[in-house]
VEXDOKOL-130792 format. One line per 8 residues: number of its first residue (from 1); their letters; for each residue x, y, z of N, C-alpha, C. Coordinates in nm, 3 decimals. Atoms other than C-alpha are relative to their C-alpha. Layout:
REM VEXDOKOL-130792
NUM> A> X,Y,Z,X,Y,Z,X,Y,Z | ...
//
This chain:
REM VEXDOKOL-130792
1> XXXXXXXX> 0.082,-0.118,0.000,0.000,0.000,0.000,0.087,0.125,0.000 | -0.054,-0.048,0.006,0.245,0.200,0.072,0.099,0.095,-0.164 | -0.033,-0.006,0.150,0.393,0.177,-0.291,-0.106,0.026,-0.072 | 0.129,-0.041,0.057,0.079,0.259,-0.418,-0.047,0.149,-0.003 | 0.062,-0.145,-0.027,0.039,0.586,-0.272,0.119,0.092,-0.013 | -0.103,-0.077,0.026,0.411,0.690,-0.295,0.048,0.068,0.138 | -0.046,-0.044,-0.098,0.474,0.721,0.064,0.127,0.061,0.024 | -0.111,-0.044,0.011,0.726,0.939,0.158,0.121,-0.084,0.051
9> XXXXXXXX> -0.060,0.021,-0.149,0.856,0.760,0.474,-0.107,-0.082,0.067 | 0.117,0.095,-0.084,0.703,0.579,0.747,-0.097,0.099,0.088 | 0.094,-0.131,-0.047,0.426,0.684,0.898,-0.029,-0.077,0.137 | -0.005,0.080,-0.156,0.375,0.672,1.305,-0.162,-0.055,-0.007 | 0.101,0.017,-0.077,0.083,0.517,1.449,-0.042,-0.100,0.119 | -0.012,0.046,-0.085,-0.037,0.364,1.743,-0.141,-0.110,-0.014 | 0.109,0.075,0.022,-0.265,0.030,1.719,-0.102,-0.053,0.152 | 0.105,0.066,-0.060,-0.565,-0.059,1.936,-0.088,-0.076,-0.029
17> XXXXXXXX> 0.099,0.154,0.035,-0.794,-0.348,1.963,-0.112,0.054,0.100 | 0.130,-0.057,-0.085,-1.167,-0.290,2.129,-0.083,-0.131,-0.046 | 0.126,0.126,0.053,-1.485,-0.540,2.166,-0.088,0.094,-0.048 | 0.073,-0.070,0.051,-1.698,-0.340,1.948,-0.180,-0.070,0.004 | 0.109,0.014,0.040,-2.085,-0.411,1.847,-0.032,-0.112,-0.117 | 0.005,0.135,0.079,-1.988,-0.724,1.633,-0.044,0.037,-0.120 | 0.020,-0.012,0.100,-2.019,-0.520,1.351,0.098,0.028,-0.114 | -0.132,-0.001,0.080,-1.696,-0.572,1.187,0.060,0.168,-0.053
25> XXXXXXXX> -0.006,-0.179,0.011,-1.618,-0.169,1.189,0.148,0.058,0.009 | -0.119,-0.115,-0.015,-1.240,-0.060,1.222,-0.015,0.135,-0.034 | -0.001,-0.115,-0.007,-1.177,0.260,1.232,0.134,0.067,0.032 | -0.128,-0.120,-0.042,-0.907,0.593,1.223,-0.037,0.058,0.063 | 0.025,-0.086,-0.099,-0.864,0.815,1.473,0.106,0.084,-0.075 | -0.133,-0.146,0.025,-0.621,1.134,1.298,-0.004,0.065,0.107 | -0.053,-0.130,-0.138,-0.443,1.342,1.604,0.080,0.071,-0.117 | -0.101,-0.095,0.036,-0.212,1.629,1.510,0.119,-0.087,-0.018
33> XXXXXXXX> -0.118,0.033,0.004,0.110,1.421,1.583,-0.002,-0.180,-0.011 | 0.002,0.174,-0.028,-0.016,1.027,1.601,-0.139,-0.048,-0.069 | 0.150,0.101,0.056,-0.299,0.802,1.406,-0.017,-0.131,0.113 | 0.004,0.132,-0.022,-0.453,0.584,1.562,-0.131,-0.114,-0.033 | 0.069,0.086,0.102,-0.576,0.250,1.389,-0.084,-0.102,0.102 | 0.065,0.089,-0.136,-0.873,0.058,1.611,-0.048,-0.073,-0.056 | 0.067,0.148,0.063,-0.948,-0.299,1.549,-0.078,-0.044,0.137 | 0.106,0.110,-0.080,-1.248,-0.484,1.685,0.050,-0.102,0.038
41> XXXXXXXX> -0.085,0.118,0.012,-1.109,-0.793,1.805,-0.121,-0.138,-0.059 | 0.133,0.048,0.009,-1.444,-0.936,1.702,-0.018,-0.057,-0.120 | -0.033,0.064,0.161,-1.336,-0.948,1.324,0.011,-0.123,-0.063 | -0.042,0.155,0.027,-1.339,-1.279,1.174,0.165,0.053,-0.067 | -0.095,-0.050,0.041,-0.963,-1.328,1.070,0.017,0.041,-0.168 | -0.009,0.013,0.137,-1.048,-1.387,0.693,-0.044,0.148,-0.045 | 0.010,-0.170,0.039,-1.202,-1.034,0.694,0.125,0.147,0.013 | -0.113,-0.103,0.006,-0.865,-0.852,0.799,0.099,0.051,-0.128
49> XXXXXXXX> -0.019,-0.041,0.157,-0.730,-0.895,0.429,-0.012,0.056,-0.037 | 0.105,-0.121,0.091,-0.975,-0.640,0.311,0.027,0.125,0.111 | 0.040,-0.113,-0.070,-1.015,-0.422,0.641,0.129,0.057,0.030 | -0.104,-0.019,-0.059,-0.660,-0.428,0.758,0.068,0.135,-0.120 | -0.064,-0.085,0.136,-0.524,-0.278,0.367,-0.103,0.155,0.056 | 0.096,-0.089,0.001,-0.804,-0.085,0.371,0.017,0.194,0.111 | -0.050,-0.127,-0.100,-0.745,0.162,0.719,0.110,0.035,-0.011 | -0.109,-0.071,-0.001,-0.394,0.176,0.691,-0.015,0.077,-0.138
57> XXXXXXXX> 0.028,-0.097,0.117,-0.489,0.329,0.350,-0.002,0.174,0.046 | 0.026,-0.139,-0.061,-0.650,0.594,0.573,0.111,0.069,0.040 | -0.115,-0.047,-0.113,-0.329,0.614,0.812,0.120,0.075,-0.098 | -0.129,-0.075,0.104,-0.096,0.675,0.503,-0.064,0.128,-0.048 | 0.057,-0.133,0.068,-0.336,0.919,0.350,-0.013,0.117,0.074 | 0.024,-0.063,-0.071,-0.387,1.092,0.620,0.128,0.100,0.032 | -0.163,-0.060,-0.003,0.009,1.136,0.726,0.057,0.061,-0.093 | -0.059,-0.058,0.090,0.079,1.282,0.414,-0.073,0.090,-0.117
65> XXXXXXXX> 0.062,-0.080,0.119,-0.201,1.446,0.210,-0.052,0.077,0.079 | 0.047,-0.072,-0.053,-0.246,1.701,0.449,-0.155,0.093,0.004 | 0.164,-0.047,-0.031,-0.623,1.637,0.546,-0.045,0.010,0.138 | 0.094,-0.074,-0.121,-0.834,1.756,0.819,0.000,-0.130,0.070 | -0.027,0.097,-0.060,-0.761,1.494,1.080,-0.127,0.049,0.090 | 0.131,0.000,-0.061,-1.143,1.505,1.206,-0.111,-0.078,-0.026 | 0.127,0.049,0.015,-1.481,1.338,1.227,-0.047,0.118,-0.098 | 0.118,-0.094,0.062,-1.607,1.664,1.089,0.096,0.022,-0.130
73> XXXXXXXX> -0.108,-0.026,0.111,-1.440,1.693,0.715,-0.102,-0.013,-0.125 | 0.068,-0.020,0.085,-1.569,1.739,0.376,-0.045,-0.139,-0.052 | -0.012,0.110,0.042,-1.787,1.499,0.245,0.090,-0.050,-0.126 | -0.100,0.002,0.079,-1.579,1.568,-0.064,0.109,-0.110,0.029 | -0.125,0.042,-0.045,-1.297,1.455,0.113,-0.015,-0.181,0.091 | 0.050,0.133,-0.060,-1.493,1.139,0.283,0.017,-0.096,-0.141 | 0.037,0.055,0.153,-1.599,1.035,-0.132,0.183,-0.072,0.006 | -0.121,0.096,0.003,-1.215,0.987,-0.170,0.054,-0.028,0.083
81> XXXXXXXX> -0.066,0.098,-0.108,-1.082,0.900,0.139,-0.080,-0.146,-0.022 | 0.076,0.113,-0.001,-1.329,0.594,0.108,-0.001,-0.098,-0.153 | -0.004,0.057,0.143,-1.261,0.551,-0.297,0.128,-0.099,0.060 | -0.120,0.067,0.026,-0.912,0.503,-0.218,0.051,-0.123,0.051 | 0.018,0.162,-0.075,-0.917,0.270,0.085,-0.047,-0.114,-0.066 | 0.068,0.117,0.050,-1.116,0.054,-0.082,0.036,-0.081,-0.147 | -0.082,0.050,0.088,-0.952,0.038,-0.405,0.147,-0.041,-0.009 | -0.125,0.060,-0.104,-0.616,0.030,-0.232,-0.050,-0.169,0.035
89> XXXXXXXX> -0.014,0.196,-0.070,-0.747,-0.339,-0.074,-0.037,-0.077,-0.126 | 0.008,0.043,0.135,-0.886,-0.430,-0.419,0.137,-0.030,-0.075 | -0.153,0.051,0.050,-0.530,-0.385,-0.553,0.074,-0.071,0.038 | -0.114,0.078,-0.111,-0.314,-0.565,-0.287,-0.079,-0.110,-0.008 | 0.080,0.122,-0.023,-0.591,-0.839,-0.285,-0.097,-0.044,-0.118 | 0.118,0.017,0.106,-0.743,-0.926,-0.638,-0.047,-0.070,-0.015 | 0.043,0.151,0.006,-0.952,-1.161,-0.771,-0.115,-0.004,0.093 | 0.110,0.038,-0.120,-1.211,-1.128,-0.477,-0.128,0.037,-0.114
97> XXXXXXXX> 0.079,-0.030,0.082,-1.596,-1.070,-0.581,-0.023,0.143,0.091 | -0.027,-0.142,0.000,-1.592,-0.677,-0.587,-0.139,0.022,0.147 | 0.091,-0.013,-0.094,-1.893,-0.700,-0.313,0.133,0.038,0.185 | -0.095,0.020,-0.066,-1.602,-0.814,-0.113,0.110,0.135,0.104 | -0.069,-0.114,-0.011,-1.383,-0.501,-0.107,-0.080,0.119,0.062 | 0.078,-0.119,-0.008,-1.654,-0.254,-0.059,-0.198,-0.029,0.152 | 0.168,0.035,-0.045,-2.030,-0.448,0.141,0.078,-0.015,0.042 | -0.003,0.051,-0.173,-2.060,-0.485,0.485,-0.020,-0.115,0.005
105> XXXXXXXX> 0.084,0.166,-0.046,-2.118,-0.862,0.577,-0.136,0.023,0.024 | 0.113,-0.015,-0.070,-2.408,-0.732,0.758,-0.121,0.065,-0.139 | 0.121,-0.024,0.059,-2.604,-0.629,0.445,0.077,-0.011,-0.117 | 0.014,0.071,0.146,-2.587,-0.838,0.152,-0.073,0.086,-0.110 | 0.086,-0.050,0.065,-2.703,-0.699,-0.141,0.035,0.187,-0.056 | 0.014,-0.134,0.004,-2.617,-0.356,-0.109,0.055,0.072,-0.078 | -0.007,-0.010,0.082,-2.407,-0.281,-0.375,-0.076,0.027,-0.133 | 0.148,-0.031,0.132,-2.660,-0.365,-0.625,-0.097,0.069,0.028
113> XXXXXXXX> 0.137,-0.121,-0.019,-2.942,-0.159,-0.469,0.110,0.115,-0.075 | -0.117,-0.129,0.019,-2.635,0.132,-0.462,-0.029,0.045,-0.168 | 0.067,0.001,0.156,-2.643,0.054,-0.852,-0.107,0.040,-0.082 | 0.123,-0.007,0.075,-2.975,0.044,-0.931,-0.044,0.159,0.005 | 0.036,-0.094,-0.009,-2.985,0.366,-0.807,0.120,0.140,0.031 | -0.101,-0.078,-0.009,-2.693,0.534,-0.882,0.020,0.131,-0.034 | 0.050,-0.125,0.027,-2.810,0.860,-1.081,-0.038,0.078,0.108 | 0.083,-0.074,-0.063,-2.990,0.940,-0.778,0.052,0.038,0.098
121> XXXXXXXX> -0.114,0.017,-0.104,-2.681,0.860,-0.541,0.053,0.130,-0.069 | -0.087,-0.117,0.052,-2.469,1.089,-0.769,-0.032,0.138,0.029 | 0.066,-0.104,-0.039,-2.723,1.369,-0.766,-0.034,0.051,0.110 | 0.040,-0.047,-0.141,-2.846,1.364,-0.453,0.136,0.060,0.138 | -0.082,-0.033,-0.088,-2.482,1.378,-0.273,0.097,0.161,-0.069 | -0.058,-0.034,0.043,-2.358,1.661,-0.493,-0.029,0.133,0.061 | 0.056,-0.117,-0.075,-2.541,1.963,-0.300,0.141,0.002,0.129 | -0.038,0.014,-0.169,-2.354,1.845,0.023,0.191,-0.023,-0.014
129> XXXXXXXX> -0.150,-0.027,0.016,-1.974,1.810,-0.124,0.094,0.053,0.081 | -0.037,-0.073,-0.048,-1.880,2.082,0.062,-0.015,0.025,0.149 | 0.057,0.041,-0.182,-2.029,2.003,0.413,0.081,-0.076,0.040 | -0.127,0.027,-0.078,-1.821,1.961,0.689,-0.085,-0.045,0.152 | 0.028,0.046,-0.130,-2.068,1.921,0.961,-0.064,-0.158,0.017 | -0.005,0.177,0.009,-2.107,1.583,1.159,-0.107,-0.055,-0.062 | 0.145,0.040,0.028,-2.494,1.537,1.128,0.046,-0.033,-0.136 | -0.024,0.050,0.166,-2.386,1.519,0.718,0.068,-0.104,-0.022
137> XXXXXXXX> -0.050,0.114,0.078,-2.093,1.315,0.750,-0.033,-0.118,0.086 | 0.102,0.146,-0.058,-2.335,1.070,0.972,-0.031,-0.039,-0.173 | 0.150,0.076,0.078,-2.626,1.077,0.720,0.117,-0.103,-0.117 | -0.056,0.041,0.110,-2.361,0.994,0.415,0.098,-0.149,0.034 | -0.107,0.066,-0.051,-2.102,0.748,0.622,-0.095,-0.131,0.050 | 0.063,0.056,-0.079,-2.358,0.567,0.874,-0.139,0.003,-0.020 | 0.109,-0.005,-0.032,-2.669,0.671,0.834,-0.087,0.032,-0.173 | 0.078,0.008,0.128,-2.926,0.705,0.521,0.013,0.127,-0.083
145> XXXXXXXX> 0.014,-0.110,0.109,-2.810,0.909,0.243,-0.106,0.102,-0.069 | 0.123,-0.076,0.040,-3.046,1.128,0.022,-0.087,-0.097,-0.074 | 0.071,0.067,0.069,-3.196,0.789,-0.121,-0.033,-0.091,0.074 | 0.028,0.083,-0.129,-3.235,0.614,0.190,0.057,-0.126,0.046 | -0.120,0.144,-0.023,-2.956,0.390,0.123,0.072,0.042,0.103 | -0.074,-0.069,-0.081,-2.712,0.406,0.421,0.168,-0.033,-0.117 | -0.130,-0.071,0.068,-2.292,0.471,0.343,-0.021,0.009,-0.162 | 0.045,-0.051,0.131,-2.365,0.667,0.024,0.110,0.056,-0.044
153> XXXXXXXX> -0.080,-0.065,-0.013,-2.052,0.815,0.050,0.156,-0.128,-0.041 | -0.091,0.099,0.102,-1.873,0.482,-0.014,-0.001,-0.043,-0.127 | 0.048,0.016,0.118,-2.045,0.425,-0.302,0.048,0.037,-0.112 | -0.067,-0.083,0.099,-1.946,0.708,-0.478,0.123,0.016,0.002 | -0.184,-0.017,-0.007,-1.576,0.697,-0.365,0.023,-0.132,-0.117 | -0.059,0.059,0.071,-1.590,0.358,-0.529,-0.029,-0.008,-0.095 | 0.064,0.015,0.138,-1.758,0.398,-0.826,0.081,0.098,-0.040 | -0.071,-0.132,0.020,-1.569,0.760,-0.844,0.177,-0.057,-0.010
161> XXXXXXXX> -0.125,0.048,0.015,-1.189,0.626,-0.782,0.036,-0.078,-0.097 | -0.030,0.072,0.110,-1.245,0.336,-1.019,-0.008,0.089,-0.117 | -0.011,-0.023,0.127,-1.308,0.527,-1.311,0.136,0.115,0.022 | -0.147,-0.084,-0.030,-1.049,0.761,-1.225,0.065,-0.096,-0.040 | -0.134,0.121,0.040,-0.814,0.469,-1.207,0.018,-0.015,-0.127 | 0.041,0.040,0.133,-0.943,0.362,-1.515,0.054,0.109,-0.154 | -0.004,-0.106,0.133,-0.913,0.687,-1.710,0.186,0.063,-0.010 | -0.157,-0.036,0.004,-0.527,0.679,-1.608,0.076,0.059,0.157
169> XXXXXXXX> -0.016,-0.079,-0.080,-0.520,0.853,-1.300,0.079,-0.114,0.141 | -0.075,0.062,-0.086,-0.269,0.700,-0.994,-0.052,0.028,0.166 | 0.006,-0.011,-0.121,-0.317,0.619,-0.638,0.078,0.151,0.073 | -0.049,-0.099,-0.127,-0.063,0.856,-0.509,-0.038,0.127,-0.070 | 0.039,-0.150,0.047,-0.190,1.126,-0.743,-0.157,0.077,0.046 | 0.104,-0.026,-0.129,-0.532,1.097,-0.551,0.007,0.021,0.065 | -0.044,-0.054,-0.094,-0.380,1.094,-0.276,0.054,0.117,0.058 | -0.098,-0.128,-0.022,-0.233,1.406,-0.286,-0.077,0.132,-0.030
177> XXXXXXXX> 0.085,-0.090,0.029,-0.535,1.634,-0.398,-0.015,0.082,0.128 | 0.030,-0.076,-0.128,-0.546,1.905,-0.105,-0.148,-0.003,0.067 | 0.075,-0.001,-0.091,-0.823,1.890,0.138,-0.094,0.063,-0.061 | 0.061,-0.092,0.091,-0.943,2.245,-0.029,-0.054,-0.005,-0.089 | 0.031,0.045,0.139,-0.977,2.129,-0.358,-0.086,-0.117,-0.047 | 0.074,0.089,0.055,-1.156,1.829,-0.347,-0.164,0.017,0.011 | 0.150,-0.023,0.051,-1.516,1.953,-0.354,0.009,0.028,-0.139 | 0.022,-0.018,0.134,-1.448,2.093,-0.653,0.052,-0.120,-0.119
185> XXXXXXXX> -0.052,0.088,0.094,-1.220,1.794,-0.785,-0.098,-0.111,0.005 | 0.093,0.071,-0.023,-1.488,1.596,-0.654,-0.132,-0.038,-0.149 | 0.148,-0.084,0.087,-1.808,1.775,-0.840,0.047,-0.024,-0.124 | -0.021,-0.017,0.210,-1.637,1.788,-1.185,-0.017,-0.133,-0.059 | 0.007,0.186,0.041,-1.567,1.374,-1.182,-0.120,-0.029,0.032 | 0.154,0.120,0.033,-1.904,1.276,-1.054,-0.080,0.105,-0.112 | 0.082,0.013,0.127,-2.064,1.470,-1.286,0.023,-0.047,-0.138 | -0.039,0.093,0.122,-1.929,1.277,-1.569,-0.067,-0.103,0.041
193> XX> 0.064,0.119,-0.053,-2.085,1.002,-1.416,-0.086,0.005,0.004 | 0.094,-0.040,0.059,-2.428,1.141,-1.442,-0.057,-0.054,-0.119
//
């Protein structure tokens, strides 16, 4: 992963383990001077493949593409933080069925709804780009987007990063889009997708 994103150097962080809600959830924590990466211990091990790539994605991106080390951050900036993770574990781990990389265990299926209603995903999150407060990056992350699907916000990172990829564009050159800029670098790519 690391080679992927063009790390400079190593990056610090400090790992914790928690009994979470058995809902297979890792998670980043960004500080000013330290990340830290929290595993459920609850995880089946066959799922760490995917989740493990996946956060340290965050931890590198974070240490070096000088973003807003907060819960509260653009959803802009959620869209690709969440493209990249996820296509980051896709790369290091191929061959899986693409549900794999991206669905929760806990809700089968969800992908393809995502799909079926992807015009409406695109449109509906494109007002809110620029929103930074939590209540938003709930509804888009955790809680029911503008189509009543919940993480709407992964959706479009991965549907959004892949074609990127696709159209030429490099991990570490995503990675490196300023904080500032990605509403607007955001807005221009999904509307091609439209």
């Amino acid at each position: 992963m690391m080679h992927l994103l063009e790390a400079p150097g190593p990056v610090a962080l400090q790992v914790i383990t928690f009994v979470g809600n058995f809902e297979a959830n890792p998670f980043v924590v960004p500080q000013e001077d330290l990340t830290f990466l929290a595993l459920p211990i609850e995880v089946p091990l066959e799922l760490y493949q995917i989740l493990l790539p996946h956060e340290l994605t965050h931890v590198v991106h974070h240490s070096f593409g000088k973003l807003t080390p907060s819960w509260e951050r653009s959803i802009a900036q959620v869209v690709l933080e969440e493209g990249l993770a996820t296509r980051v574990s896709q790369q290091l781990f191929p061959g899986q069925p693409e549900t794999r990389y991206i669905e929760m265990q806990q809700s089968p299926g969800w992908l393809a709804r995502c799909r079926e209603q992807s015009a409406e995903i695109f449109a509906g999150i494109l007002p809110f780009l620029s929103e930074d407060q939590s209540e938003v990056v709930f509804q888009f992350t955790m809680g029911q987007g503008t189509t009543a699907l919940e993480r709407e916000a992964y959706f479009v990172g991965w549907e959004l990063v892949g074609r990127l990829l696709q159209d030429g564009r490099s991990f570490a050159e995503l990675a490196r889009i300023p904080a500032e800029d990605l509403p607007r670098f955001v807005r221009t790519h999904l509307q091609k997708l439209l």
